[in-house]
LUMKOL-329132 format. One line per 3 residues: number of its first residue (from 1); their letters; for each residue x, y, z of N, C-alpha, C. Coordinates in steps of 0.05 Angstrom, whole numbers, plus 5000, padded with zeros to 4 digits. Each point is the difference from the previous one (the first is absolute). Layout:
REM residues N
NUM) a) X Y Z X Y Z X Y Z ~ ...
This chain:
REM residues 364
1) xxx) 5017 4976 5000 4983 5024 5000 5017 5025 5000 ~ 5027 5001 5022 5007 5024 4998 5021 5002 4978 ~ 5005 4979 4980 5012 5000 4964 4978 5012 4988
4) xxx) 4972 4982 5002 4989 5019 4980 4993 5039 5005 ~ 4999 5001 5023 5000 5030 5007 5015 5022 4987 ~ 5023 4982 5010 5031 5015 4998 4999 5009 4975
7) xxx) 4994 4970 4971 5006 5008 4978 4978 5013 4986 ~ 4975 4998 5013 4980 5024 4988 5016 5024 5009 ~ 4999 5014 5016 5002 5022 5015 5024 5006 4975
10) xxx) 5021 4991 5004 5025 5015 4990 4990 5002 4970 ~ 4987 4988 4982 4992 4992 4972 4982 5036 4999 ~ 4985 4990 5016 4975 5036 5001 5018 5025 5003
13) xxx) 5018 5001 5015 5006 5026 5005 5015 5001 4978 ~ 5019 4981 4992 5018 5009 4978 4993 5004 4973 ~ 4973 4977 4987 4984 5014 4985 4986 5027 5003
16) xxx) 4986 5006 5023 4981 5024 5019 5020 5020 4977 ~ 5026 5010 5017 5017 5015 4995 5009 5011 4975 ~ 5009 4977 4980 4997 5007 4971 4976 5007 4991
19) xxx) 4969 4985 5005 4978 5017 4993 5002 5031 5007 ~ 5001 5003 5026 4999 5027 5007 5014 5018 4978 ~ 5027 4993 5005 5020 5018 4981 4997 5003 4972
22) xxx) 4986 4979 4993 4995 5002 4976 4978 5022 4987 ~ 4976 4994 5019 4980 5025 4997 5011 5017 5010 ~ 5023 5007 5025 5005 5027 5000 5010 5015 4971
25) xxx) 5016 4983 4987 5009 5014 4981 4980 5010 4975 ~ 4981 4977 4999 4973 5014 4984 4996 5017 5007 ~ 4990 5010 5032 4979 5023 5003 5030 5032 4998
28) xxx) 5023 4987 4997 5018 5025 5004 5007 5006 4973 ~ 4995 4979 4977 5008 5011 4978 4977 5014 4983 ~ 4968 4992 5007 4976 5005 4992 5003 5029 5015
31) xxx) 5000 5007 5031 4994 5023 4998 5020 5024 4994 ~ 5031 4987 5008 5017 5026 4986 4995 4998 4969 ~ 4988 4987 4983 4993 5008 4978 4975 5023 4995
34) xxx) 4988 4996 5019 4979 5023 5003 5007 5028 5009 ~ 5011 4996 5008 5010 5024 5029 5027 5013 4973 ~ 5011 4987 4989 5020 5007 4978 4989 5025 4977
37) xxx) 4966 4988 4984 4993 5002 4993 4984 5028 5010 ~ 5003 5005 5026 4994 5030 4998 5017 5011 5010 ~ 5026 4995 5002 5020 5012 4998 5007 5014 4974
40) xxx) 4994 4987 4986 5010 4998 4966 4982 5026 4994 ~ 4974 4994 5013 4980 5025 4985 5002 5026 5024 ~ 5029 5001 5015 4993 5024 5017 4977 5001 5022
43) xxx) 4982 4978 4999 4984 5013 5023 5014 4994 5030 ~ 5022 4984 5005 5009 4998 5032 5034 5008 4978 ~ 5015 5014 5029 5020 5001 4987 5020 4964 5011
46) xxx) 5019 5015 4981 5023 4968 5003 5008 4984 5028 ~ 5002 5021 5011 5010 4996 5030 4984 4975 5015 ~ 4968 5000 4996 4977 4994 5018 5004 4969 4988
49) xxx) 5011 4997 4982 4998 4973 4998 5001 4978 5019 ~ 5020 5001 5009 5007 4983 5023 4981 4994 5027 ~ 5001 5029 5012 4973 5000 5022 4971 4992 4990
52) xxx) 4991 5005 4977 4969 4990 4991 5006 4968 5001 ~ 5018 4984 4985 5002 4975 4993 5003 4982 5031 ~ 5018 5022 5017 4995 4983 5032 4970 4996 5008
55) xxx) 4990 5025 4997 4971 5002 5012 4986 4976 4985 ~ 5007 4995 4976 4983 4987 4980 5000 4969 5015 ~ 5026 4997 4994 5016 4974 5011 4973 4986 5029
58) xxx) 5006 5026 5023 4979 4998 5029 4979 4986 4993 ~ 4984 5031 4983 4977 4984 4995 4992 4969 4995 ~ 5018 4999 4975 4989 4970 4986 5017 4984 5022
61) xxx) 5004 4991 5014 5025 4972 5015 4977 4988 5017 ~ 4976 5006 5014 4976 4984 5005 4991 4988 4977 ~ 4994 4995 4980 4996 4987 4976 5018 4983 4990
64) xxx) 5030 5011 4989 5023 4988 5002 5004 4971 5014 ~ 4996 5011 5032 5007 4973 5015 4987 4977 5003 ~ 4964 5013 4994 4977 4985 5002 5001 4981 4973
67) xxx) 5011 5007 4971 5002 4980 4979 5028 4984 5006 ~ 5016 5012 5008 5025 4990 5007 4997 4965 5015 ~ 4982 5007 5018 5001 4971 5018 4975 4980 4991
70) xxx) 4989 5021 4993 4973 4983 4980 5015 4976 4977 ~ 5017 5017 4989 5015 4993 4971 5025 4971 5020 ~ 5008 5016 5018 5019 4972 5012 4993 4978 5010
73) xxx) 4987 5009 5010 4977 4963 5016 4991 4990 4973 ~ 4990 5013 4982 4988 4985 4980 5019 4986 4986 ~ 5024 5013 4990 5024 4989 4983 5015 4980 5014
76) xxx) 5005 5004 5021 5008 4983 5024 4989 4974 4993 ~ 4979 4999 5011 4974 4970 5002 5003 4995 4969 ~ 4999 5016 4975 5000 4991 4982 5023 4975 4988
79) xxx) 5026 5011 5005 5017 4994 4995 5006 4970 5021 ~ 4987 4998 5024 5001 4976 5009 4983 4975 4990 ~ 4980 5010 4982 4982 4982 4993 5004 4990 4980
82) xxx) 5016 5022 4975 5016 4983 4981 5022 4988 4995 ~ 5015 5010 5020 5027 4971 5010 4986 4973 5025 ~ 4978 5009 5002 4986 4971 5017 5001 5000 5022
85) xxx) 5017 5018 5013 5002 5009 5036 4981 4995 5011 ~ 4972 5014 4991 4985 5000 5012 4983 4970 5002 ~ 5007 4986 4981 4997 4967 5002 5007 4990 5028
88) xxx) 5026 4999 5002 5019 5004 5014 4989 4996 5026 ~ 4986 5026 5005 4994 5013 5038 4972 4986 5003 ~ 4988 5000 4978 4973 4992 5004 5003 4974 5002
91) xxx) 5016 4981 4992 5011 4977 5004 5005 4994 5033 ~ 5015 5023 5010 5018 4988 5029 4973 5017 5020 ~ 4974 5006 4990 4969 5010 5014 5011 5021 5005
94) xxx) 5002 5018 4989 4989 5023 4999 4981 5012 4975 ~ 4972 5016 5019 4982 4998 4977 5010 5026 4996 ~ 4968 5013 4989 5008 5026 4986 4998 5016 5025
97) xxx) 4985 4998 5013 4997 5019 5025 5029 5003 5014 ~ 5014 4973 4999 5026 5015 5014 5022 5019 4991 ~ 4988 5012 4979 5010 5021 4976 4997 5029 5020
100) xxx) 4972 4998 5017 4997 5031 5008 5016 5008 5005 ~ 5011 4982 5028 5013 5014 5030 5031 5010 4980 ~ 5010 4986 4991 5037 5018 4988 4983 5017 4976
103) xxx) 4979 4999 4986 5001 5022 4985 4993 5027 5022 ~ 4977 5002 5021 5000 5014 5020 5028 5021 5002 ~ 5014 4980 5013 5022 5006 5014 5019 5018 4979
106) xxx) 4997 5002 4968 5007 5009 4976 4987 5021 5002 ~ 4982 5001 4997 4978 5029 4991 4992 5015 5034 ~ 4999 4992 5024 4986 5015 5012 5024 5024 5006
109) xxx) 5025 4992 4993 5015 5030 5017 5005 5014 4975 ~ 4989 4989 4968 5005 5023 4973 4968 5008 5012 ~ 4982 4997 5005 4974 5009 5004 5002 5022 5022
112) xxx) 5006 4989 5019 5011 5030 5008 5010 5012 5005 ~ 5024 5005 4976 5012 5019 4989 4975 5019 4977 ~ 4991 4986 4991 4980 5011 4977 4976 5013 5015
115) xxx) 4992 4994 5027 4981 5010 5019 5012 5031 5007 ~ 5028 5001 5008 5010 5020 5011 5009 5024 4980 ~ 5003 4983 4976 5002 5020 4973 4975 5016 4998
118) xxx) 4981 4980 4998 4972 5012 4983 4981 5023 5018 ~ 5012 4993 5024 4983 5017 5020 5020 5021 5011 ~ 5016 5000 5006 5024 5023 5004 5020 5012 4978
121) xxx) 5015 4986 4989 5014 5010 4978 4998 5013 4981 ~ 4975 4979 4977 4990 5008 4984 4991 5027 4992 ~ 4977 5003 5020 4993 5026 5005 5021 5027 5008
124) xxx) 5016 4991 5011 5023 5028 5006 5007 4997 4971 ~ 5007 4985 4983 5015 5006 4982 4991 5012 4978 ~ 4976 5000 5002 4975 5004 4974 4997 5038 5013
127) xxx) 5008 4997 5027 4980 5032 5008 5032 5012 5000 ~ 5019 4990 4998 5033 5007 4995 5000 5015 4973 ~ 4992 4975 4985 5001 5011 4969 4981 5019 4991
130) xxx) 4975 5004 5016 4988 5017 4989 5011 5033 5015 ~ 5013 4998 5022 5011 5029 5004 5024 5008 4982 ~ 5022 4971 4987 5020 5004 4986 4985 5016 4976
133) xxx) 4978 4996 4982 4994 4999 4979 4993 5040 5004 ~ 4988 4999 5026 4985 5027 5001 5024 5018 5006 ~ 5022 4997 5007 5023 5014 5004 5018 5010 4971
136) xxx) 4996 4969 4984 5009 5000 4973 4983 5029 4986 ~ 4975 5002 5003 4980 5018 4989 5011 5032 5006 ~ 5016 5001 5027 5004 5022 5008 5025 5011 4985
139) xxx) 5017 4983 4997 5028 5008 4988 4990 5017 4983 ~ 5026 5018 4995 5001 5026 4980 5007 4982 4976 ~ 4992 5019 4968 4995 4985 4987 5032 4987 4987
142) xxx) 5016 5014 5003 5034 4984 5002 5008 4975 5006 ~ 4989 4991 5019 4995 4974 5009 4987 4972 4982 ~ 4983 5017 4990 4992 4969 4983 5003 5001 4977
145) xxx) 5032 5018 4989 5015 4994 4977 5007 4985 4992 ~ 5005 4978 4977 5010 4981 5001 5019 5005 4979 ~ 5020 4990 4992 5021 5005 4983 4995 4982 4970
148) xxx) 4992 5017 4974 4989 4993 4982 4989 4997 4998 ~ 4967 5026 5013 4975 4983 4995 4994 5036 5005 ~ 4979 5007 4986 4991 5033 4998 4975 4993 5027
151) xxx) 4998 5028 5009 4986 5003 5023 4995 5017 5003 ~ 4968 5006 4989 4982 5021 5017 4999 5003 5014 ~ 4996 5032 5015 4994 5020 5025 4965 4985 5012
154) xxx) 4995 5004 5020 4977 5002 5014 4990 5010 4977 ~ 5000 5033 5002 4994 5021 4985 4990 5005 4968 ~ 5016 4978 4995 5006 4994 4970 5014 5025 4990
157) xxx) 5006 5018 5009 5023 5024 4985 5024 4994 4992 ~ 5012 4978 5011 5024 4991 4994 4998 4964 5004 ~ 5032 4994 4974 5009 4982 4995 5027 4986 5009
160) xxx) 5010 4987 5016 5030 4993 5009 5010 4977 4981 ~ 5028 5003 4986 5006 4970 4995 5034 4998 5012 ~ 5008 4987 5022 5019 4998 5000 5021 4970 4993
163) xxx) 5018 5002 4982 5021 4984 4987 5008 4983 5027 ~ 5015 5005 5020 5003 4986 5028 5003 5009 5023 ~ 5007 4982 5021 5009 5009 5020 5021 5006 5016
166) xxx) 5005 5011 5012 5031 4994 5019 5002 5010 5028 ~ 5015 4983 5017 5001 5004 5029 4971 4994 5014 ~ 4989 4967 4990 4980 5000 5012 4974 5021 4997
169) xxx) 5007 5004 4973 4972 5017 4990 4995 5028 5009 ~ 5018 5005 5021 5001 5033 4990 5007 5022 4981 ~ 5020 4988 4987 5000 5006 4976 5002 4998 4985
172) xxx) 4994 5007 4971 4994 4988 4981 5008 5018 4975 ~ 5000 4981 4977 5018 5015 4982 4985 4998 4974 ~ 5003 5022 4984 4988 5005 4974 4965 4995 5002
175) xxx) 4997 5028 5007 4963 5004 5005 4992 5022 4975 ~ 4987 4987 4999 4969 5016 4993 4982 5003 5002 ~ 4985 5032 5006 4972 5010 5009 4997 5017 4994
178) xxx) 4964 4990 4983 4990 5015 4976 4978 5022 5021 ~ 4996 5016 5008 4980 5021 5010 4977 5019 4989 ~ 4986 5014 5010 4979 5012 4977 4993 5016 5028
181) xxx) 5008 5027 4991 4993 5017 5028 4997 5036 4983 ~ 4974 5008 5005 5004 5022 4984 4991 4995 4973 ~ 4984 4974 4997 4997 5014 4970 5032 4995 4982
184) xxx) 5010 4983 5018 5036 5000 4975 5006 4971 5011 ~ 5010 4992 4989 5009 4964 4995 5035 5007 5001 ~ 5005 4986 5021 5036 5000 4996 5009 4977 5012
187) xxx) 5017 4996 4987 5016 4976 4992 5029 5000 5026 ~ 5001 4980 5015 5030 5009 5016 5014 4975 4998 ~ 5028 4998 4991 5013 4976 5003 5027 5009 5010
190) xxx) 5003 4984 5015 5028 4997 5029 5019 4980 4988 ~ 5021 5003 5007 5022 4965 5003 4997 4990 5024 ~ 4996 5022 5023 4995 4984 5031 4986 5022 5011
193) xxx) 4987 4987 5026 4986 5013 5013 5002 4981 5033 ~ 4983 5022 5021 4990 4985 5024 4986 5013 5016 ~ 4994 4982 5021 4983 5020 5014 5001 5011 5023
196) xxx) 4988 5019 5005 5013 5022 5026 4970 5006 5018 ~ 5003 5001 5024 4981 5006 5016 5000 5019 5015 ~ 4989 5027 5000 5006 5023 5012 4982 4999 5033
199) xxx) 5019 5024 5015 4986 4997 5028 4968 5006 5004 ~ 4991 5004 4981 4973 5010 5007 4980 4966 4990 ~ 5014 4981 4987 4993 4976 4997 4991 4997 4974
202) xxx) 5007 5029 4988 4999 4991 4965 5027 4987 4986 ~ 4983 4975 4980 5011 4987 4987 5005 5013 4973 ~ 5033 4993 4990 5001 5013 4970 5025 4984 4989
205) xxx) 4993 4989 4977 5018 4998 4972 5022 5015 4995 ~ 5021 4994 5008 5016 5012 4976 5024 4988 4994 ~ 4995 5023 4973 5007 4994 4970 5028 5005 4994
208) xxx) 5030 4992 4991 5016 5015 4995 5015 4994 4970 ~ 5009 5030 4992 5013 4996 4975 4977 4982 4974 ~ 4972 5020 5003 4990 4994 4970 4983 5021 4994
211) xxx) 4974 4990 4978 4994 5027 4986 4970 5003 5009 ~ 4988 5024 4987 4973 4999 5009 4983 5009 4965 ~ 4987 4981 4992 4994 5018 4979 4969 5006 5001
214) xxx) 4985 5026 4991 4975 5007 5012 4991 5007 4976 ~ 4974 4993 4988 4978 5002 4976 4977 5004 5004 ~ 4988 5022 4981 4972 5012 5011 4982 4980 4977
217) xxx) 4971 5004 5008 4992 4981 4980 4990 5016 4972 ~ 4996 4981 4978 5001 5016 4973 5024 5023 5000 ~ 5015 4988 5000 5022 5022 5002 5023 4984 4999
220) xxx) 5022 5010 4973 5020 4990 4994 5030 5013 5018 ~ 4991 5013 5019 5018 5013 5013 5009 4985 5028 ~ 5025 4985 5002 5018 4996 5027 5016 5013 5004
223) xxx) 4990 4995 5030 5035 5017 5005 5010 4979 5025 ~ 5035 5010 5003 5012 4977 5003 5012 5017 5026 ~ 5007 4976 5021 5015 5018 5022 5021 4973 5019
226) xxx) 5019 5001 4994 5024 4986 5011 5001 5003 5038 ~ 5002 4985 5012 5002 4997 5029 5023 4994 5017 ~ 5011 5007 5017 5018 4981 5013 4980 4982 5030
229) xxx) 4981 5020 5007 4981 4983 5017 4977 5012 5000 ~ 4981 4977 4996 4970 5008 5003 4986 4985 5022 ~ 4977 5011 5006 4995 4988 5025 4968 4988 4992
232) xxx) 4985 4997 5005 4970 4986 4993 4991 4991 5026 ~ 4978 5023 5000 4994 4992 5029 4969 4975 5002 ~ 5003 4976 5004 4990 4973 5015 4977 5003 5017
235) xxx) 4980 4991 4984 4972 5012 5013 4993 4973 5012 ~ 4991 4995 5029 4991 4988 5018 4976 4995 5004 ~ 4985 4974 5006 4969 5004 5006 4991 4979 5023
238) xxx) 4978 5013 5007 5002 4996 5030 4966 4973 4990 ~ 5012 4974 5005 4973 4986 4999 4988 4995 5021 ~ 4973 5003 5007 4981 4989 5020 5003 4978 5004
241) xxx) 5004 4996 5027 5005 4975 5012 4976 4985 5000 ~ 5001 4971 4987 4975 4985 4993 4998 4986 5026 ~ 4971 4995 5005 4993 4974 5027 5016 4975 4986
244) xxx) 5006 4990 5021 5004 4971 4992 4979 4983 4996 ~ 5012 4980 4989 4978 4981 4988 5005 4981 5007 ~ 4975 4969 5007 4992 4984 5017 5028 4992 4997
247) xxx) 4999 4991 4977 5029 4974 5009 5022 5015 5012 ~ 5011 5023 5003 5013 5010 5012 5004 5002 5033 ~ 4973 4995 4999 4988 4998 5039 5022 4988 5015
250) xxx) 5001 4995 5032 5008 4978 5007 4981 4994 5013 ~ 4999 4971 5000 4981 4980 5011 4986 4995 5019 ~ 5022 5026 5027 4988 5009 5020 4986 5020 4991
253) xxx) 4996 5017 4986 4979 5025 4988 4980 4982 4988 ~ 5001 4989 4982 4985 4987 4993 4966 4979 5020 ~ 5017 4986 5015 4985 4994 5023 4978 5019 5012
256) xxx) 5012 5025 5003 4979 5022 5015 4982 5009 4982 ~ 5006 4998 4971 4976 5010 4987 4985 4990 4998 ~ 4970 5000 4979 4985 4982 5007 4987 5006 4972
259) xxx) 5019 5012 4971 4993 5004 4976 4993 4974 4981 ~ 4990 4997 4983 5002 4972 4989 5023 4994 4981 ~ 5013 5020 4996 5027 5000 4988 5022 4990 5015
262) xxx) 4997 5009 5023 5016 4990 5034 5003 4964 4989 ~ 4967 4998 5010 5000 4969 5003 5007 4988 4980 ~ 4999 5008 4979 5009 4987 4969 5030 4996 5007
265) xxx) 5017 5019 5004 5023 5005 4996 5019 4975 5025 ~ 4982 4998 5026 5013 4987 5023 4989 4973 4981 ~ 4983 4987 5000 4995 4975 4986 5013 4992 4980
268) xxx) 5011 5030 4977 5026 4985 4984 5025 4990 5005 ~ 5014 5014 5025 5013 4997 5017 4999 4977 5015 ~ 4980 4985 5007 5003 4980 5026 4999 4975 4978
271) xxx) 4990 5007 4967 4994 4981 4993 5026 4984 4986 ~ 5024 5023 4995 5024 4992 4997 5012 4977 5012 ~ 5006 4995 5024 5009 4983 5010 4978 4970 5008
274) xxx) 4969 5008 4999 4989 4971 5003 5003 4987 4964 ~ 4992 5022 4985 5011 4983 4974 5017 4985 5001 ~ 5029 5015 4997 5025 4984 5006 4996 4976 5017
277) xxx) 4989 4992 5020 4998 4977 5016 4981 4979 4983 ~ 4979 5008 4987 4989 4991 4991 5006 4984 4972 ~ 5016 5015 4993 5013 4990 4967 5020 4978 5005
280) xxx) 5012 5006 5025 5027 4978 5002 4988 4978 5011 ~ 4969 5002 5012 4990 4974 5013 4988 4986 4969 ~ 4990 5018 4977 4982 4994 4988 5035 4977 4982
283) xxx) 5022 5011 4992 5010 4988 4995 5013 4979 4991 ~ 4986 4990 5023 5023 4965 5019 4975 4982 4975 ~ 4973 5008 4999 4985 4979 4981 5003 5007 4973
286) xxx) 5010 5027 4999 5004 5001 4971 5024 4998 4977 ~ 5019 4986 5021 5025 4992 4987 5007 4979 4998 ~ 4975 4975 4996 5000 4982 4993 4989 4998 4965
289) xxx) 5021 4987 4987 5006 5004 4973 4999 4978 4985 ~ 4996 4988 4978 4999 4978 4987 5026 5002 4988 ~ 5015 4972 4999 5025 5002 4993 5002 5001 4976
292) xxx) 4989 4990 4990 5000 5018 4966 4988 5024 4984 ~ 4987 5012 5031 4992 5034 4987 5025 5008 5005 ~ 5000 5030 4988 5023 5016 5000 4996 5021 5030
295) xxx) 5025 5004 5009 4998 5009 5030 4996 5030 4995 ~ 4997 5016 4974 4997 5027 5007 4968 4995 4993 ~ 4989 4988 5003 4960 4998 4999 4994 5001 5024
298) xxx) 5013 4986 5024 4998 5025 5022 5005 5012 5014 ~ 5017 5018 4986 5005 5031 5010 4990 5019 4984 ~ 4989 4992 4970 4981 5022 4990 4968 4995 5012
301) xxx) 4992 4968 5014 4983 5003 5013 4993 5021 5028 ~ 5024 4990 5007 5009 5017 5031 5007 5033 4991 ~ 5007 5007 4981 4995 5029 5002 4974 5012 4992
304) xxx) 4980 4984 4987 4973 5003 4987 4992 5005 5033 ~ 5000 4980 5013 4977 4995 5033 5014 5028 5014 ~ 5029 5012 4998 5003 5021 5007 4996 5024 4997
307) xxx) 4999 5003 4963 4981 5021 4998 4979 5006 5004 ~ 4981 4976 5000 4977 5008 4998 4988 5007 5037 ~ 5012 4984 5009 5004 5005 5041 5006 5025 4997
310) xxx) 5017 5015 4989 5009 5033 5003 4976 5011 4995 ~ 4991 4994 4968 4982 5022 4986 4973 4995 5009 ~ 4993 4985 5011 4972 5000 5020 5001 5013 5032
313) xxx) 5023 4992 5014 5009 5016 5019 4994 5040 4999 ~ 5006 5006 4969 5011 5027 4981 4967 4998 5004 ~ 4975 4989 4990 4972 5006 4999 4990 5005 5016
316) xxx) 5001 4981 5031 4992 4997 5016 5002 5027 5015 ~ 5024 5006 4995 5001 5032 5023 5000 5022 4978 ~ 4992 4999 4974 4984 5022 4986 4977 4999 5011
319) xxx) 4990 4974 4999 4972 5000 5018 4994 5003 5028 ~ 5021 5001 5018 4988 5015 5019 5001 5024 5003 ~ 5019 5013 4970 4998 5030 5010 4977 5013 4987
322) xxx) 4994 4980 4982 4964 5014 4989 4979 4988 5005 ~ 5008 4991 5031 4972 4988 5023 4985 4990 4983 ~ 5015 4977 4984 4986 4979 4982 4993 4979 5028
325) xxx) 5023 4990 5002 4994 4983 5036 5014 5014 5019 ~ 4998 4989 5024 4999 5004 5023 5028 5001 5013 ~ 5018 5024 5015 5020 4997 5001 5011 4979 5019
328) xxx) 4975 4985 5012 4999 4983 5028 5011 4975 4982 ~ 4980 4999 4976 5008 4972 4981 5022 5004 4987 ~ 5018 5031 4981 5018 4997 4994 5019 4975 4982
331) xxx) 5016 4999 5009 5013 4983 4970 5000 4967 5016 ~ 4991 5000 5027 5003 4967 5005 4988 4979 4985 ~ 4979 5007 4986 4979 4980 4976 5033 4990 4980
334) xxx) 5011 5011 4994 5024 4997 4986 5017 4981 5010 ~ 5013 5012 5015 5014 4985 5030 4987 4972 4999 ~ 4970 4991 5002 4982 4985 5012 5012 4974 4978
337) xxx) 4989 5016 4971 4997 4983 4982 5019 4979 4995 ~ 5021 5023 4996 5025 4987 5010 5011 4979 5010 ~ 4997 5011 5026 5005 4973 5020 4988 4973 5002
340) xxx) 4978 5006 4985 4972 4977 5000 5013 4982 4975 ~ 5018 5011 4978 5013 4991 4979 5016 4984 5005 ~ 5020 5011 5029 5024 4986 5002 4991 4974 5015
343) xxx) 4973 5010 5021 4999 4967 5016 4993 4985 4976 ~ 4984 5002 4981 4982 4982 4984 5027 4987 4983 ~ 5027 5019 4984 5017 4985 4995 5014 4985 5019
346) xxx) 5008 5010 5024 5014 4972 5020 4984 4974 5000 ~ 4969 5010 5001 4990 4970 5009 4999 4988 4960 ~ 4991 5007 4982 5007 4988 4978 5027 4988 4995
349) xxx) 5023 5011 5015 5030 4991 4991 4993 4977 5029 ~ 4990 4993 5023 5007 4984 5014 4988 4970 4994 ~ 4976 5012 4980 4987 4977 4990 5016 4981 4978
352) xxx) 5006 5021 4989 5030 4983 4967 5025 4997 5010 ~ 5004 5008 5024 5037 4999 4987 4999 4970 5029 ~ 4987 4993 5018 5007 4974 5005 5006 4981 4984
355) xxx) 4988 4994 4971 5001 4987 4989 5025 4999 4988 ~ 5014 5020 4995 5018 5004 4987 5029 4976 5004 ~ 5008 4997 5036 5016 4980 5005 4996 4975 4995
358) xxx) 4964 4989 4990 5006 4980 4987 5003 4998 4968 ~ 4986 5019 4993 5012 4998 4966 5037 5006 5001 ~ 4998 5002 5019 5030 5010 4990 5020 4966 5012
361) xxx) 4992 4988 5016 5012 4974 4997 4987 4977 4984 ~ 4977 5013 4988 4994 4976 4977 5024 5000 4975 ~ 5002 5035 5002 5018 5007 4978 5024 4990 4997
364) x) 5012 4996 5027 5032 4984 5010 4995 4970 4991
């Protein structure tokens, strides 16, 4: 008994582990591709990359861990059933039930880790990123320059394009900014520039060693004016600080309210970690495999039963926030169904796989 323990236990975590890492790297290459992509278009500047993608990271790792161990118990048990192991144990009496107690002992301390995420963490990191984002909003418009990419003012009066950076983005070299002030359009291009902050807390541009050229409209007349420094003074805007929003809450706020968005939001949250328990129990019967099916039929089964566990979970608390049902009933009908799935597969797998140690010495 304590061989077969030993060699489950060490088999799960070391599969567990590569699962994990493996979706970490999905959800880090999926979202810095997003997060890139508005880099590219100027709306966050370059810098923010890093801190959004942590926050990102927070968020999603309750989900992460919950397919993670789902995906390892299943692959695990799989892989014993098609080298015959599981012949094997069921051979020396052990049924399927004695599968719980070491998968237990597997999932209950990732469970609550994913309990302590979904209800504490999560939420700081979500109400983190939404003050990062609103701070981002505040920057002067210098800030969310990006190097090779033109960028409108607030204002729309002016255009920035700057060639690069240097010294960590203070300064930067070979700019241009197109303006329209007065009724006259002028043209300014620098080889370098940077920026300066005066005591009164104005921000300003400047420009050294280039030209300024200024054109009226319908009018073939410029005139031209050489610089050694110009200055451009950096218009600032002050955004209204937004309420936060539910998922942002913490879970102790949440509790005291008594909105139906509240209850929606704590029930997505609690439902994180009974899922997870529930998937790795639902598991142990569903990684019994016919030796001549192909072993990825079920893990596209097993991510089908996971999506669809998420995206009903995703209905369930749409519906309690539009007091379709009852926030008392909430998402446990889900939960229920569930669980009613997994006993009905244990007792189906306890009924077939006795049989199995004698076909398997008729076969000898």
């Amino acid at each position: 008994m304590k061989i077969f323990r030993k060699a489950l236990s060490q088999e799960l975590i070391s599969t567990g582990s590569g699962i994990f890492l493996i979706l970490l790297g999905i959800v880090v290459a999926q979202r810095a591709g997003y997060i890139m992509r508005l880099v590219a278009r100027g709306d966050i500047p370059n810098d923010a990359l890093t801190t959004l993608l942590g926050f990102n990271l927070l968020k999603f790792l309750p989900l992460i861990l919950s397919l993670a161990i789902f995906l390892a118990v299943l692959l695990t048990l799989t892989r014993w059933h098609r080298d015959s192991e599981m012949v094997v144990w069921f051979s020396a009496g052990l049924g399927l039930n004695k599968w719980i107690k070491p998968i237990l002992h597997f999932t209950l301390p990732v469970v609550v880790i994913i309990t302590l995420l979904s209800m504490l963490l999560t939420p700081w990191a979500v109400h983190k990123a939404d003050e990062y984002r609103a701070q981002l909003k505040n920057r002067d418009e210098a800030s969310s320059i990006s190097p090779g990419v033109f960028k409108e003012s607030r204002q729309g009066d002016r255009i920035y394009f700057v060639e690069s950076f240097d010294k960590l983005g203070f300064e930067v070299k070979n700019i241009f900014v197109q303006s329209t002030q007065h009724e006259k359009t002028g043209v300014i291009v620098a080889s370098r520039g940077s920026r300066q902050k005066e005591e009164n807390g104005d921000h300003f541009l400047v420009l050294e060693k280039g030209r300024r050229y200024e054109t009226k409209p319908n009018s073939a007349e410029v005139s031209t004016t050489e610089f050694e420094r110009y200055a451009i003074r950096i218009e600032t805007k002050e955004v209204a600080v937004e309420p936060s929003t539910t998922p942002s809450k913490s879970s102790a706020l949440l509790f005291k309210e008594n909105s139906k968005e509240a209850q929606a939001e704590l029930q997505w949250r609690l439902a994180m970690p009974v899922s997870a328990l529930i998937l790795s129990m639902l598991a142990v019967p569903l990684s019994f495999v016919d030796p001549r099916a192909g072993r990825s039929l079920n893990v596209m089964f097993a991510l089908l039963i996971f999506i669809i566990y998420n995206n009903v979970l995703s209905i369930f608390q749409a519906w309690i926030t539009q007091e379709r049902i009852s926030a008392s009933i909430g998402l446990w009908p889900v939960h229920a169904f569930f669980l009613l799935l997994t006993i009905y597969m244990f007792y189906r797998r306890n009924h077939l796989l006795p049989l199995m140690p004698q076909l398997f010495k008729k076969r000898l």
